[in-house]
C-alpha positions as MATLAB code, in Angstrom:
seq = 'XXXXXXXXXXXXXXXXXXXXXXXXXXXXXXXXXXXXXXXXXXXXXXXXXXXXXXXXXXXXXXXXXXXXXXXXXXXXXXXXXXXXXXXXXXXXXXXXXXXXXXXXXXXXXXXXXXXXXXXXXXXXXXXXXXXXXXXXXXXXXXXXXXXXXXXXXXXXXXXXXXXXXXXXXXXXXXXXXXXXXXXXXXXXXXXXXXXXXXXXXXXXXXXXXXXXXXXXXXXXXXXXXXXXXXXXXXXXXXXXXXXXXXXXXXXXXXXXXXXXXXXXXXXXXXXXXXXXXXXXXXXXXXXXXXXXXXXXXXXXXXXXXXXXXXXXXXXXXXXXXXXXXXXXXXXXXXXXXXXXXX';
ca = [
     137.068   73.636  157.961;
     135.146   71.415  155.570;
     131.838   73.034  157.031;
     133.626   76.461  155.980;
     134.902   75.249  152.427;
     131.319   73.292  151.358;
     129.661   77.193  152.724;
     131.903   79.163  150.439;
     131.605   77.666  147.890;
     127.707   76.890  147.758;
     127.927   80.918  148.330;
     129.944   82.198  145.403;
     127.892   79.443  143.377;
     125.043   81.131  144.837;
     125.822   84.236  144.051;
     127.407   83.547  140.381;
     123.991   82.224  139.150;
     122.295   85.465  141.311;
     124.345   87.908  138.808;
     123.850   85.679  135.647;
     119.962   85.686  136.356;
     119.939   89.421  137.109;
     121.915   90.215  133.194;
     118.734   87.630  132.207;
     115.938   90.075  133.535;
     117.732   93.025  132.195;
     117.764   91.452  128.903;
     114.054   90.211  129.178;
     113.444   94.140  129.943;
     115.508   95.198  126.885;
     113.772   92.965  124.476;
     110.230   93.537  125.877;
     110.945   97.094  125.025;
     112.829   97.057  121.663;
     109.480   94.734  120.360;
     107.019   96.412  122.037;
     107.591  100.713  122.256;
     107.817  100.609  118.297;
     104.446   99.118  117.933;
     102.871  101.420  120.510;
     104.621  104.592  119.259;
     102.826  103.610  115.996;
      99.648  103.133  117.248;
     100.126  106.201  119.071;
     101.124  108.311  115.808;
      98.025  106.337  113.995;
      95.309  107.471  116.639;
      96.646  111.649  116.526;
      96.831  111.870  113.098;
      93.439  109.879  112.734;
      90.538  112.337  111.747;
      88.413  111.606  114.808;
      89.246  111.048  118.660;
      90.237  107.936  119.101;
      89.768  107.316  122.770;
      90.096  103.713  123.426;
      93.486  103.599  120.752;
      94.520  106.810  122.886;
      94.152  105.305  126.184;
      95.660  102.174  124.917;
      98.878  103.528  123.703;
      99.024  105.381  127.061;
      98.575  102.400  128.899;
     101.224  100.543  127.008;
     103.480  103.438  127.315;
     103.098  103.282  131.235;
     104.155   99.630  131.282;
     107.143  100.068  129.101;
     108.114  103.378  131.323;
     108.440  101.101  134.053;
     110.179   98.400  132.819;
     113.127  100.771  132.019;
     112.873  101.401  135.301;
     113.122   98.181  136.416;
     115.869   97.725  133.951;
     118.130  100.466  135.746;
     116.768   98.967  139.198;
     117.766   94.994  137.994;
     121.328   96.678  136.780;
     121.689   98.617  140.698;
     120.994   95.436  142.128;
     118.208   97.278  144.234;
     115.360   94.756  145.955;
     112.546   96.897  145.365;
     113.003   95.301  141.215;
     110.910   92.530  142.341;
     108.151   94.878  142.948;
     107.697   96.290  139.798;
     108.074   92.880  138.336;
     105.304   91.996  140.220;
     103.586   95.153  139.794;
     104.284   94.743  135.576;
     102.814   90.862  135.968;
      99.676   91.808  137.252;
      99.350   95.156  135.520;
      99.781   93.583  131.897;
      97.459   90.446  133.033;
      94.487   92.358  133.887;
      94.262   95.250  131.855;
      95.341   93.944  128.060;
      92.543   91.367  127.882;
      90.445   94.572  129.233;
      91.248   96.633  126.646;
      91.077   94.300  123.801;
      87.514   93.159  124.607;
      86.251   97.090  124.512;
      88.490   97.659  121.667;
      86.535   94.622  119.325;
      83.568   95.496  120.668;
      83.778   98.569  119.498;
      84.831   97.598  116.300;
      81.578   95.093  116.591;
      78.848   97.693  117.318;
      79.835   99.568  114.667;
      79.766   96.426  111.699;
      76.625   94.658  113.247;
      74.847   97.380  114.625;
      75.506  100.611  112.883;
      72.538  102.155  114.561;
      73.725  101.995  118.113;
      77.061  103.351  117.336;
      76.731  106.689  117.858;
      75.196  106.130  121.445;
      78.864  105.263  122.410;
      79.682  108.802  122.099;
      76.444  110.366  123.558;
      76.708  108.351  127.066;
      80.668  108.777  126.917;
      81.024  104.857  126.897;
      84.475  104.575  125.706;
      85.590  106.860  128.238;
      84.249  104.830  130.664;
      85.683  101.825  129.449;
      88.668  103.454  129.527;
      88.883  104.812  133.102;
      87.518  101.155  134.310;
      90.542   99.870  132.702;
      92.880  101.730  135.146;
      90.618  102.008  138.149;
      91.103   97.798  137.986;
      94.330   97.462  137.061;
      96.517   99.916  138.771;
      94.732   99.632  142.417;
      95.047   95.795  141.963;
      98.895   95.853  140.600;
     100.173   98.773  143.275;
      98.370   96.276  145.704;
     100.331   93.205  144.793;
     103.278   94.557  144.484;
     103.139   96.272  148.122;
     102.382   93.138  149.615;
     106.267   91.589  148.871;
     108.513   91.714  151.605;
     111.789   92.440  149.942;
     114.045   93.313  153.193;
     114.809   90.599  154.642;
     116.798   90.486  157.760;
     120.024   88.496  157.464;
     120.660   86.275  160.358;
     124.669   85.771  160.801;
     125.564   82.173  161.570;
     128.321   81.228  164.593;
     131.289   79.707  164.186;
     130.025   76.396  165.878;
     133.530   76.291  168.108;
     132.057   74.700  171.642;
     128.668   73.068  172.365;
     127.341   76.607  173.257;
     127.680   77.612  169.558;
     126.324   74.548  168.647;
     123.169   75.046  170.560;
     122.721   78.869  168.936;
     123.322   78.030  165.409;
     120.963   75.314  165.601;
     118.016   77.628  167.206;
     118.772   80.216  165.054;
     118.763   77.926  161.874;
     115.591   76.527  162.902;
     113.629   79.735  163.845;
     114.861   80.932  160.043;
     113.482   78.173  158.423;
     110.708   77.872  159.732;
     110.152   82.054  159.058;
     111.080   80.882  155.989;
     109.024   78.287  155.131;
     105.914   80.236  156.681;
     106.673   83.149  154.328;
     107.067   80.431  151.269;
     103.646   79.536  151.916;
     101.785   82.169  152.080;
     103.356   83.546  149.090;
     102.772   80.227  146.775;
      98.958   81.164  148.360;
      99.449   84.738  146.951;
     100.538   83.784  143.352;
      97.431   81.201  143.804;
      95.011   83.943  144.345;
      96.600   86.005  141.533;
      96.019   83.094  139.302;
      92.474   82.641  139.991;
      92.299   86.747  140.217;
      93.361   87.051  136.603;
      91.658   84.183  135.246;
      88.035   85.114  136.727;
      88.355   88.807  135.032;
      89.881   87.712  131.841;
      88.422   84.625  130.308;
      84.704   86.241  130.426;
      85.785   88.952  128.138;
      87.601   86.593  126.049;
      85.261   84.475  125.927;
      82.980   87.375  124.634;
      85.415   88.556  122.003;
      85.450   85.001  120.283;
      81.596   84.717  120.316;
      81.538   87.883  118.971;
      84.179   87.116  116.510;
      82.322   83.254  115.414;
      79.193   85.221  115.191;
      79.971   88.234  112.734;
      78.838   88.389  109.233;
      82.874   87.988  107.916;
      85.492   85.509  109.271;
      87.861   88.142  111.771;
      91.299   86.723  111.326;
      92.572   88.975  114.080;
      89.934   88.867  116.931;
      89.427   85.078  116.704;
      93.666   84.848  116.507;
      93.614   87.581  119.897;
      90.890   85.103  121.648;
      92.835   81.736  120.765;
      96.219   83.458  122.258;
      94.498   84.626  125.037;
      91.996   81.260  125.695;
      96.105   79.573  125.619;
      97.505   81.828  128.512;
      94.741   81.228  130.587;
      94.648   77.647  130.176;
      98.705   77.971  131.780;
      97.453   80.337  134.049;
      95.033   77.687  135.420;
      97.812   74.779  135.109;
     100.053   77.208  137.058;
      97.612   77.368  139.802;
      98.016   73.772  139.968;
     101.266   73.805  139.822;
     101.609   75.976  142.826;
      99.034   73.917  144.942;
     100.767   70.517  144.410;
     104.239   72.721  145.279;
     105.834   71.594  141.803;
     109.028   73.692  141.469;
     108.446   74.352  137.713;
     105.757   76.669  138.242;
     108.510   79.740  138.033;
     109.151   78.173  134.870;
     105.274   78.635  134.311;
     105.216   81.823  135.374;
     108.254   83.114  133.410;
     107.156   81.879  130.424;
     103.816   83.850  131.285;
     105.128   86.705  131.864;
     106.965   86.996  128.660;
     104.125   85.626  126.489;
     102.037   88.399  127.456;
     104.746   91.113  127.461;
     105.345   90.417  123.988;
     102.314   89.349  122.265;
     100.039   91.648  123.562;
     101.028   94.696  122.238;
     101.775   92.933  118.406;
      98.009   92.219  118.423;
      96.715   95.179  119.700;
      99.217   97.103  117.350;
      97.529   94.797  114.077;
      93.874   95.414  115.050;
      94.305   98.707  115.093;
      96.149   99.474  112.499;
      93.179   97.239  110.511;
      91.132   99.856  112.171;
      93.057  102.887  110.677;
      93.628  101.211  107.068;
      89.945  100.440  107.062;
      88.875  104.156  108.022;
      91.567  106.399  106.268;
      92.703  104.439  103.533;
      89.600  102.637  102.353;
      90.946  101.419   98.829;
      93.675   99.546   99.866;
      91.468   97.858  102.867;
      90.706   94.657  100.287;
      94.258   94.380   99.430;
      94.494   93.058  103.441;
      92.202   90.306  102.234;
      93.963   89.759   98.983;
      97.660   89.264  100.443;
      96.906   87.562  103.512;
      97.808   90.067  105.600;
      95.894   89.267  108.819;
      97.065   85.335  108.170;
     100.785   86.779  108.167;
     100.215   89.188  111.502;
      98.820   86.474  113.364;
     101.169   83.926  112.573;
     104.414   86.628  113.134;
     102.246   86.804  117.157;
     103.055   83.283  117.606;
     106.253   82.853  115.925;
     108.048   86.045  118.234;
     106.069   85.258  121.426;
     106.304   81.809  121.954;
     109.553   81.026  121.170;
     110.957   83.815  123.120;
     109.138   83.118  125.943;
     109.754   79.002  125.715;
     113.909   80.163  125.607;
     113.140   82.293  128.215;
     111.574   80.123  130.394;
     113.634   77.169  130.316;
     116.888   78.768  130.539;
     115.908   78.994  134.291;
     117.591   76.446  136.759;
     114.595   75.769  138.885;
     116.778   73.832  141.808;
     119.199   76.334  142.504;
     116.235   78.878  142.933;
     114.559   76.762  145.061;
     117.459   76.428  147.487;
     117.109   77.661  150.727;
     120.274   79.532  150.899;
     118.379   81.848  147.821;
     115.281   81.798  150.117;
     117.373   83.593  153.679;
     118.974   85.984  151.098;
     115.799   87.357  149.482;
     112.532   85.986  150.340;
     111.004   86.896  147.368;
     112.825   84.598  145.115;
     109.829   82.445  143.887;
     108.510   85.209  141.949;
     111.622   84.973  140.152;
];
């Protein structure tokens, strides 16, 4: 009877904190959206109307329009309480980690051929490089994201404990609790070795381009408010992406705070920045008068300070709001055994 009473309860505990942290992804997906589709609707409206083709602003507003297409789906899928939601979470991680800092570093150097080396610039358009930077943008991301996400095993098979009446009972429940665990805890492994790899995947293509963007950025003729702010908030994700990888080697359960609060940071900063440099783009281009008035007002000080002051608090709230033991539990674990990308 006790046995009975301590399982019920630690199951409708279980499963309270299940549906609270299920509302919490909805909302992430709600907010991620409200802050981000506006920007990239903009920038989308900016790069038609804009007197030339636009490719790379094009391709970026697509791109960002993809991401925030599926996370309204995962949205409907977190609110159906349907499994497969941890794929496209997965699928969104990986997808916004790879090709933002991709599509940044072409975007600036674009915009750096064309200050420093006004004689080259029109070689972009004669061997179609922008439209091959923006095609390797996908043909990295998507493969790499789809493949990720794939790889989760989100159907489980529940295993239905006895009633433990005679020794017989005894004996089953105990095999079959063992075997579980121990699929369990092979399956734990090998994924904390998965979100490893993805570290040191995502680290290894982005911090070279960044890297480039902020020598580009220290070496131009004017200080670029917005490039060197875009390589400092980038340089600060990887730097958690690499303390997240060894977080997951030394098994420390607040890496899912790590990677919560990375998956929001990038959700929500990336598309304010790329929305800013672009639109400095357009002002500079169409509206060449008021272009010093940026300078005058501080507007790039103000857009790169608003980055930090929506993305990191959000994603600080968000991440910390998790309750890191309960997820760890193994009684999460034999109901979905995808729960530490959660």
């Amino acid at each position: 009877m006790s046995y009975n009473i301590t399982d019920n309860v630690e199951h409708n505990e279980t499963h309270c904190q299940g549906q609270a942290f299920m509302v919490f992804i909805g909302l992430s997906d709600f907010f991620s959206v409200i802050v981000g589709q506006p920007l990239i609707a903009k920038l989308l409206w900016t790069a038609i109307h804009s007197k030339r083709v636009d490719v790379l602003n094009i391709n970026l507003a697509f791109y960002h329009n993809f991401q925030y297409l599926l996370t309204v789906i995962h949205s409907f899928m977190v609110i159906s309480k349907a499994r497969q939601h941890i794929q496209i979470m997965m699928f969104l991680f990986v997808y916004v980690l790879i090709g933002g800092p991709m599509m940044l570093f072409f975007i600036c150097l674009e915009r750096y051929i064309a200050v420093v080396h006004p004689t080259f610039y029109p070689l972009l358009r004669t061997y179609r490089c922008r439209e091959a930077c923006a095609l390797s943008v996908w043909l990295l991301s998507l493969p790499t994201a789809v493949v990720k996400a794939t790889s989760l095993d989100v159907n489980p098979q529940h295993v239905q404990r006895s009633s433990k009446e005679d020794s017989a009972d005894n004996m089953s429940y105990n095999i079959t609790d063992n075997v579980e665990h121990n699929e369990t805890h092979c399956q734990g492994q090998a994924f904390m070795v998965f979100i490893g790899l993805n570290d040191f995947f995502s680290v290894i293509v982005g911090q070279p381009l960044i890297a480039k963007l902020l020598w580009t950025a220290i070496h131009s003729k004017r200080v670029d408010v917005l490039n060197i702010n875009l390589a400092f908030y980038h340089n600060f994700q990887y730097l958690l992406t690499v303390i997240h990888s060894f977080m997951v080697i030394s098994k420390a359960r607040q890496h899912i705070q790590m990677m919560m609060f990375l998956y929001v940071y990038v959700l929500i900063g990336g598309p304010m920045m790329l929305f800013f440099i672009c639109l400095e783009r357009y002002i500079a281009v169409v509206y060449p008068t008021v272009y010093p008035l940026l300078r005058t007002y501080r507007c790039r000080e103000a857009c790169a300070l608003s980055v930090w002051l929506v993305s990191l608090p959000t994603a600080v709230v968000k991440a910390t709001s998790l309750d890191v033991n309960r997820l760890m539990k193994i009684t999460v674990m034999t109901q979905c055994r995808c729960a530490f990308c959660l």
